[in-house]
C-alpha positions in Angstrom: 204.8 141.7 40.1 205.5 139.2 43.1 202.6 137.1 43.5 200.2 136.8 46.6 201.2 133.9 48.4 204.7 134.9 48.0 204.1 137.8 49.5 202.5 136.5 52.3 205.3 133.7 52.7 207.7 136.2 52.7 205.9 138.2 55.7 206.0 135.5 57.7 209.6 135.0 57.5 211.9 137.7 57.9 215.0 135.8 56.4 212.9 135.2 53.7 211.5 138.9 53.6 215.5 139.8 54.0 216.4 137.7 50.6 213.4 139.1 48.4 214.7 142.9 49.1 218.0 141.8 47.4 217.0 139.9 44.2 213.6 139.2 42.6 211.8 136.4 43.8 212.7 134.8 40.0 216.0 134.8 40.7 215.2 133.5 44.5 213.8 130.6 43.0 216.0 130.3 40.0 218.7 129.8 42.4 217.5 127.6 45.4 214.9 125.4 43.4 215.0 123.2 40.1 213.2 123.8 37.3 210.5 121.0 38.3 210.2 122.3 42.0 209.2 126.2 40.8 205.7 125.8 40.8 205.7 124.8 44.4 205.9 128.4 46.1 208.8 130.1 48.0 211.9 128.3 48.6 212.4 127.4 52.4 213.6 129.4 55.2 216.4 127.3 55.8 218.1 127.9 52.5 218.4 131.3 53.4 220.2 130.9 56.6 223.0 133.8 57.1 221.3 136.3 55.4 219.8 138.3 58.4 223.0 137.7 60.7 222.8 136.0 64.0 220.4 136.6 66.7 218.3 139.3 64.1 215.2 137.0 63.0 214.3 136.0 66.6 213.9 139.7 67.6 211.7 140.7 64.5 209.5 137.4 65.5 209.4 138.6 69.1 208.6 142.2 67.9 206.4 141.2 66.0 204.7 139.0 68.2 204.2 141.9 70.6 203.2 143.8 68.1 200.2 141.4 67.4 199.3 141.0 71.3 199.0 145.0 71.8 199.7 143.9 75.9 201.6 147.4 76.1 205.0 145.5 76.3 208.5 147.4 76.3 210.9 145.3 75.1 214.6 146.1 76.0 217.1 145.1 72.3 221.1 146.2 73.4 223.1 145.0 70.2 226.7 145.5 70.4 228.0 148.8 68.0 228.0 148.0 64.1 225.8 145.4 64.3 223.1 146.8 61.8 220.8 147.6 64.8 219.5 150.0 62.8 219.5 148.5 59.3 217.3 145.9 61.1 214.7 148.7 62.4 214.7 149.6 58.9 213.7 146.2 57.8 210.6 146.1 60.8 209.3 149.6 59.3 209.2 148.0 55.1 207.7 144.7 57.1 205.2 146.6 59.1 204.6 149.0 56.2 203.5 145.8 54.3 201.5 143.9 56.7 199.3 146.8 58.0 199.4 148.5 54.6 195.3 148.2 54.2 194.4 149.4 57.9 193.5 152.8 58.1 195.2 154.8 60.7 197.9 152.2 60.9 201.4 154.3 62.9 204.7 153.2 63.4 206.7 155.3 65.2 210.8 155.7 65.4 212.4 158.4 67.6 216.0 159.2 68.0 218.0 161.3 70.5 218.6 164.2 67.7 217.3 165.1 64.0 220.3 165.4 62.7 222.3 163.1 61.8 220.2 160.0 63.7 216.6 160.6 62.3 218.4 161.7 59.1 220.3 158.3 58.8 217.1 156.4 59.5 214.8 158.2 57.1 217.8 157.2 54.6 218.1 153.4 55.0 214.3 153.6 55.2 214.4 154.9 51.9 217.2 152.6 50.4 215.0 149.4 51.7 211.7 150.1 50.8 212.7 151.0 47.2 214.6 147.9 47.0 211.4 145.7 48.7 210.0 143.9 46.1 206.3 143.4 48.5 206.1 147.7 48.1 205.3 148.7 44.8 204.7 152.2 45.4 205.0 154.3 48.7 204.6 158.8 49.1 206.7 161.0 51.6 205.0 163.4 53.0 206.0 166.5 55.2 209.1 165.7 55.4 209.0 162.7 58.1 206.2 160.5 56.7 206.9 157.7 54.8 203.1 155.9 53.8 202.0 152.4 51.8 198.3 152.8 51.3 197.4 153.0 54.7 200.1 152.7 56.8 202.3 155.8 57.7 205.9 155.9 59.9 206.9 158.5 61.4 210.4 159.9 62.2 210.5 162.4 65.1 213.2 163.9 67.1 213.6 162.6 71.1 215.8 165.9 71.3 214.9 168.0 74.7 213.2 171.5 72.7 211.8 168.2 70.1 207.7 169.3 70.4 206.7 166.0 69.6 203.1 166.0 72.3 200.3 164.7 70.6 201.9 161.3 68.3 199.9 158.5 68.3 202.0 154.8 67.7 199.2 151.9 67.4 201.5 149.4 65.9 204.9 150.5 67.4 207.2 152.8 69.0 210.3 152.1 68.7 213.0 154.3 70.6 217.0 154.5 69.3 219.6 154.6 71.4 217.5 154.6 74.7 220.2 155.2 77.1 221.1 158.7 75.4 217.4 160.4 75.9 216.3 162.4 78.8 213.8 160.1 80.8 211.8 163.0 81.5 211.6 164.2 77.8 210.5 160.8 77.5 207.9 160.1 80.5 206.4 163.3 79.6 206.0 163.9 76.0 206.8 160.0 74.4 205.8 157.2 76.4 202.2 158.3 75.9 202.1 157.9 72.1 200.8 154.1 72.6 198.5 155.4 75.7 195.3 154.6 73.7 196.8 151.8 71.8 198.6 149.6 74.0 201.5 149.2 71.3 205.0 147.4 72.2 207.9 149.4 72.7 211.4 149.0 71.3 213.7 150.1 73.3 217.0 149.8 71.4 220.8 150.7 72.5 224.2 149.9 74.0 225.3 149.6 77.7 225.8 153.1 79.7 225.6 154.4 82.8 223.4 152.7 85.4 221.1 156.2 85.9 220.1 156.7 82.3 216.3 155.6 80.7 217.2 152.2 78.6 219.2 150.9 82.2 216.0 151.4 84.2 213.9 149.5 81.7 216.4 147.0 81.4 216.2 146.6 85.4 212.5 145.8 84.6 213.0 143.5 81.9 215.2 141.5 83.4 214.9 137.8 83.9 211.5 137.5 80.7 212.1 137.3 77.2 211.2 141.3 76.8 215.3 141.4 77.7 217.2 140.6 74.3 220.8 141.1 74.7 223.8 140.3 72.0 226.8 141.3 72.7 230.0 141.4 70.7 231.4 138.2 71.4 227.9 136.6 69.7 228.7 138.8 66.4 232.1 137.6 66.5 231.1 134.0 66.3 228.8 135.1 63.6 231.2 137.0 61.6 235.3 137.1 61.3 234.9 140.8 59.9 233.5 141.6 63.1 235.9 140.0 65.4 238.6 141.4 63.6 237.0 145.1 64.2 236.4 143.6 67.9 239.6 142.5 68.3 241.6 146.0 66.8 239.6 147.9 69.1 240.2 146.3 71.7 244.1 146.4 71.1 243.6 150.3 71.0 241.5 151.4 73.7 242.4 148.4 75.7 239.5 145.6 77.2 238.9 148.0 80.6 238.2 151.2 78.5 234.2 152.1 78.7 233.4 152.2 75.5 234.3 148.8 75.6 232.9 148.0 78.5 229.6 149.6 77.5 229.1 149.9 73.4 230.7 146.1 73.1 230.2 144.2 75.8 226.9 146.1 77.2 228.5 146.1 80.6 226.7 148.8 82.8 229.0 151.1 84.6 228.4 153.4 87.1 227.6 157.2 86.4 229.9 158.2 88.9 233.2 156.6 90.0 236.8 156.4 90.0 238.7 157.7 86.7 241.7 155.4 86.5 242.1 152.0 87.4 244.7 150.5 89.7 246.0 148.9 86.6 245.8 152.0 84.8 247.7 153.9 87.5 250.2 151.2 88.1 251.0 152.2 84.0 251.0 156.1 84.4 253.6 155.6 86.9 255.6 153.2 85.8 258.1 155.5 84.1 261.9 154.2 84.3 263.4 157.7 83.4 264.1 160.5 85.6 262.6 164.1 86.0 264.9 165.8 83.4 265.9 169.9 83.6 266.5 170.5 79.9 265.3 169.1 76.3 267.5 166.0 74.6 268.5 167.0 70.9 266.5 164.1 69.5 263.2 164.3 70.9 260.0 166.3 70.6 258.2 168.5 73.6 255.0 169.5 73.7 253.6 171.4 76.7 250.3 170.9 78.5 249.0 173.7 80.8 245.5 173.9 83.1 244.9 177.3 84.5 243.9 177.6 88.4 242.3 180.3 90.1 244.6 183.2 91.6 244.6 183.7 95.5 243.0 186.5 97.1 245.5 187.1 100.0 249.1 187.2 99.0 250.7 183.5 99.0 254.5 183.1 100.4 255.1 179.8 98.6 253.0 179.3 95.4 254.8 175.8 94.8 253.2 174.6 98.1 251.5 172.0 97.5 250.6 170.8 100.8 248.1 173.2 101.6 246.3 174.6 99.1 244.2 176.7 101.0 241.0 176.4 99.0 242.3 176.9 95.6 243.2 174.8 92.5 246.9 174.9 90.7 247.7 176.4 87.4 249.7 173.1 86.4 252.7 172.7 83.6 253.4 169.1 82.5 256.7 168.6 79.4 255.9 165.3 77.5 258.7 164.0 75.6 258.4 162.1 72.4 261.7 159.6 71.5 261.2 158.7 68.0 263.6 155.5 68.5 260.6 153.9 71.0 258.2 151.1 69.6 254.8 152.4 68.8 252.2 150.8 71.4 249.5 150.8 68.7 248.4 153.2 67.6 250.3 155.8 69.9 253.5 156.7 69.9 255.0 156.9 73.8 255.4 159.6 75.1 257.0 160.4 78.9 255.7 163.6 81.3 259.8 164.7 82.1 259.0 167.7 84.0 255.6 169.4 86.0 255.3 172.6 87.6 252.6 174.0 90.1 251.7 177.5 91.3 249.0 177.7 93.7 247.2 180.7 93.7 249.9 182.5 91.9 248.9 185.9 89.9 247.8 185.2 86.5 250.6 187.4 84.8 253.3 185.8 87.1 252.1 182.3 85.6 252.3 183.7 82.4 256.0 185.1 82.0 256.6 181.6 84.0 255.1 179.9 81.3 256.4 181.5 78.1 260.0 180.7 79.6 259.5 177.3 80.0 258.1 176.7 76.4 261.1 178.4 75.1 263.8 177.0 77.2 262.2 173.0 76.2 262.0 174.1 72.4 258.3 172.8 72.5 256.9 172.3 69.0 253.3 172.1 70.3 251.2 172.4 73.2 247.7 173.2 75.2 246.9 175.9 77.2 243.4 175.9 78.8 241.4 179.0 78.0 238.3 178.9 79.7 237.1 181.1 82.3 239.7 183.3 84.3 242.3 181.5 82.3 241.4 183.1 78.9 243.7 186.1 79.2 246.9 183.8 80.0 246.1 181.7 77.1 246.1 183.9 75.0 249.0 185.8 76.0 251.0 183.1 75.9 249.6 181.6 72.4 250.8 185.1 71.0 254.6 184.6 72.3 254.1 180.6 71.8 252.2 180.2 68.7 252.0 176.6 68.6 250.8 176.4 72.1 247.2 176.6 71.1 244.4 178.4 73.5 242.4 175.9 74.1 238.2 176.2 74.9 236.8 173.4 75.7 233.1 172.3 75.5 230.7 169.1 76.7 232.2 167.0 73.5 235.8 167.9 73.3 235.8 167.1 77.4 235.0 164.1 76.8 236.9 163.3 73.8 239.9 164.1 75.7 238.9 162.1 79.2 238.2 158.8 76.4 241.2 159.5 74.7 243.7 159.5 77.9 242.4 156.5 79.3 243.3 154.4 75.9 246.5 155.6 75.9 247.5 154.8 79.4 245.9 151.6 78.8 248.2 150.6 76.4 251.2 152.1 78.5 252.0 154.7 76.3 252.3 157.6 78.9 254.4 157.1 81.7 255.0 159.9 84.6 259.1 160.5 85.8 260.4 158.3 88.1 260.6 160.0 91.6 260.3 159.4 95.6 256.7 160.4 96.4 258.4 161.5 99.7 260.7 163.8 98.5 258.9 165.3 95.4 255.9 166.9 95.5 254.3 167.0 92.6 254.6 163.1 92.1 253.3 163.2 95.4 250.2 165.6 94.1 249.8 164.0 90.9 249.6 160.2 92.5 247.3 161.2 94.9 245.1 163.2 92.5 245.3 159.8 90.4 243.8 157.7 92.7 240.6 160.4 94.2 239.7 161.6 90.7 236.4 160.6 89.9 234.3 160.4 86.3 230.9 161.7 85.9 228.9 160.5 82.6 225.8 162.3 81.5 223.7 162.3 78.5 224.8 161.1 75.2 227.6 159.1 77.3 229.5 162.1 77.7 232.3 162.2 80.2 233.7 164.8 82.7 236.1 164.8 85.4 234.9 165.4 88.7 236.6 166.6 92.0 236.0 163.9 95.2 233.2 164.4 97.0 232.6 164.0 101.0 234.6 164.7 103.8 236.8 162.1 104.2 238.0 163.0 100.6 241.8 163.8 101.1 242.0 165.5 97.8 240.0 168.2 96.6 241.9 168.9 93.1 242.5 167.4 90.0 243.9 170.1 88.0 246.9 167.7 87.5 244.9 164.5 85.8 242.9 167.6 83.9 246.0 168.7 82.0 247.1 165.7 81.2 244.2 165.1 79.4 244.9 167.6 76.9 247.6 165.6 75.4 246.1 164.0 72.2 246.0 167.8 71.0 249.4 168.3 71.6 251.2 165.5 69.4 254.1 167.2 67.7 254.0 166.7 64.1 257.2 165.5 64.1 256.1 162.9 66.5 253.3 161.7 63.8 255.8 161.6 60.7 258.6 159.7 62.4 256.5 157.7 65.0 253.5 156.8 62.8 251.0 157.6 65.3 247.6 156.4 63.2 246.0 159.6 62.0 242.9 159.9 63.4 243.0 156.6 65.5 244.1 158.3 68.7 240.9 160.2 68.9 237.6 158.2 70.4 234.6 158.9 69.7 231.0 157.8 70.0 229.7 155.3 66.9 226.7 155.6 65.6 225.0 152.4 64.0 
């Protein structure tokens, strides 16, 4: 049993706290004092050092502190991903559940964009800590999301929008995960008003985002006191060489201009809307040396990408005119070529666009028989077709002639998956378009100036669409071009992964959680 005034050392210093959940306080001192020197109380803080990394004790103190004021502060933490943001909100909820432990009524409160996984993962490193905390001795669960010592509760609920949460009450804390992924009206409404009658601090914790979501308006706020705390990666990387090693590889895969770089490492704040590729990024899609190309080369691999367009009402002389598409979007055809004798740019094996075709307005079943020809007369060995909307019956026509053409129905996630996943790999230059005069070719012509006017839009849970330009000096309305292209990270031959040793997995990016 850990004595009094250990305890009470150890909750007034969270490295020391941080030590004492990993080894008895016997061992503590066995270790760090001599045999002489045991009688004297808790060994010092300073002996500890490294144990809670970095910049983590000076934002439990500051918490805490806040917590002890009640002055109704929010308090804006952005740690950089995989950073134990969240083992460290664990380790506030065993402190808090030992400090307040004999006040009746005593509520923390920890809310999380979903249930499942987020409120899940947190109820589970709750769990693993305060079994492992030598200060708790015993603690109950109840109903499911209630985790009490004597007389102090926290409580897990859901931040999701159909979450019916009304009605909390948070008199020691609220503390909000990832901020920048909840509705600020779900929060305004039904949240914030959990410390109302309290005046408890709030935590807001998360990454960078989007300038228009919740945490980025608080952090607007915040800025310029000490209720801004801020660590971005290159501070872990000092702290830790694991970390900038991990740092470092993603950066060399989703290059240092992708946003989930920009945003989840170095908490840079990008717009909601703007422009999809970079000059840079363009310069690379179209910096192919190799020429548009009729036919398939005996040692390579084809794949085909398709995005269906709309078919005209009116009857259309020329449906490869792309000059005036009279209100309607393309049903577009890229070829990608895989040469197994290239370098892998890690992770990605190159590949080259060789070929594109465009039919504007074009009959659905005209496209089709147009299609199904061109997948056989390239020998394609995988491919994309979109199948959403009016393009379902197409897709699924020509998956049934094609089979490994797959119909392909996207939703919110796999959208943005693929708009993530294209701009890593042109990043690292491994897509390049066919070399061709602008002037005399019109799809090049279409597909640079589709490049430059198509715009991202990110919404909640940093999810990312392509949008058409807006106002009316936009010179292009269409990006059905930039849309196919995006498809390509489904359409990797397998023959292109066993003899180019694209990373299995790797090419795909998704959104950590911590």
């Amino acid at each position: 049993m850990i004595s009094e005034a250990n305890r009470l050392a150890a909750l007034r210093d969270p490295e020391y706290h941080r030590y004492l959940m990993f080894e008895s306080v016997d061992r503590v001192i066995r270790r760090n004092r001599r045999p002489r020197d045991q009688a004297k109380g808790p060994p010092p803080s300073h002996r500890l050092h490294g144990l809670l990394r970095g910049p983590q004790p000076e934002i439990i103190t500051r918490a805490e502190m806040a917590i002890r004021e009640a002055k109704g502060e929010v308090i804006v933490i952005r740690m950089s991903r995989q950073t134990g943001k969240n083992e460290l909100e664990a380790m506030m909820e065993v402190r808090a559940l030992s400090i307040w432990r004999a006040i009746p009524g005593s509520c923390w409160v920890r809310t999380a964009p979903t249930y499942q996984p987020q409120i899940v993962n947190s109820k589970l490193r709750l769990d693993k800590h305060i079994q492992a905390d030598p200060l708790i001795d015993k603690f109950r669960r109840r109903e499911g999301y209630i985790y009490e010592v004597g007389e102090c509760q926290v409580h897990f609920l859901s931040a999701g929008p159909t979450a019916n949460v009304v009605g909390g009450t948070a008199n020691i804390c609220l503390s909000v995960d990832e901020a920048h992924k909840i509705d600020a009206d779900k929060f305004d409404e039904d949240i914030a008003p959990f410390t109302a009658s309290t005046n408890a601090p709030i935590l807001m914790w998360g990454v960078g985002a989007c300038k228009q979501d919740m945490l980025y308006r608080y952090r607007q706020d915040a800025e310029g006191t000490d209720r801004l705390m801020e660590y971005p990666a290159a501070i872990w990387c000092e702290q830790s060489e694991a970390y900038a090693g991990h740092y470092e590889a993603r950066i060399r895969v989703l290059g240092s201009d992708h946003p989930i770089i920009k945003t989840q490492y170095d908490l840079i704040d990008i717009e909601a809307i703007g422009g999809y590729l970079a000059p840079g990024q363009r310069s690379s899609l179209f910096s192919g040396d190799h020429q548009r190309m009729e036919g398939p080369r005996n040692w390579c691999h084809y794949a085909l990408l398709v995005d269906i367009g709309g078919e005209a009402e009116t009857e259309v002389k020329d449906p490869l005119d792309l000059e005036d598409k009279g209100g309607r979007d393309a049903t577009v055809a890229l070829v990608i070529e895989w040469d197994l004798r290239e370098s892998v740019v890690y992770p990605f094996q190159p590949c080259r666009i060789v070929q594109s075709r465009w039919w504007v307005g074009a009959e659905h079943d005209a496209a089709e028989g147009d299609l199904i020809e061109m997948a056989q007369h390239w020998g394609v060995e995988a491919g994309v077709i979109d199948a959403r909307g009016v393009g379902e019956a197409t897709a699924m026509a020509v998956h049934r002639r094609v089979p490994c053409i797959e119909a392909y129905k996207a939703n919110a996630a796999s959208v943005s998956e693929d708009c993530y996943d294209l701009l890593a790999r042109i990043s690292k230059g491994a897509v390049r378009y066919y070399r061709a005069d602008p002037a005399e070719d019109k799809e090049r012509r279409e597909m640079e100036a589709q490049a430059i006017h198509t715009q991202y839009q990110i919404g909640g849970h940093d999810l990312m669409r392509l949008a058409k330009p807006t106002g009316d000096g936009a010179s292009v309305k269409y990006i059905d071009g930039i849309k196919a292209l995006t498809y390509l990270h489904r359409a990797v031959p397998a023959g292109a992964l066993e003899g180019g040793g694209i990373m299995s997995g790797s090419s795909r990016v998704e959104l950590p959680e911590t």
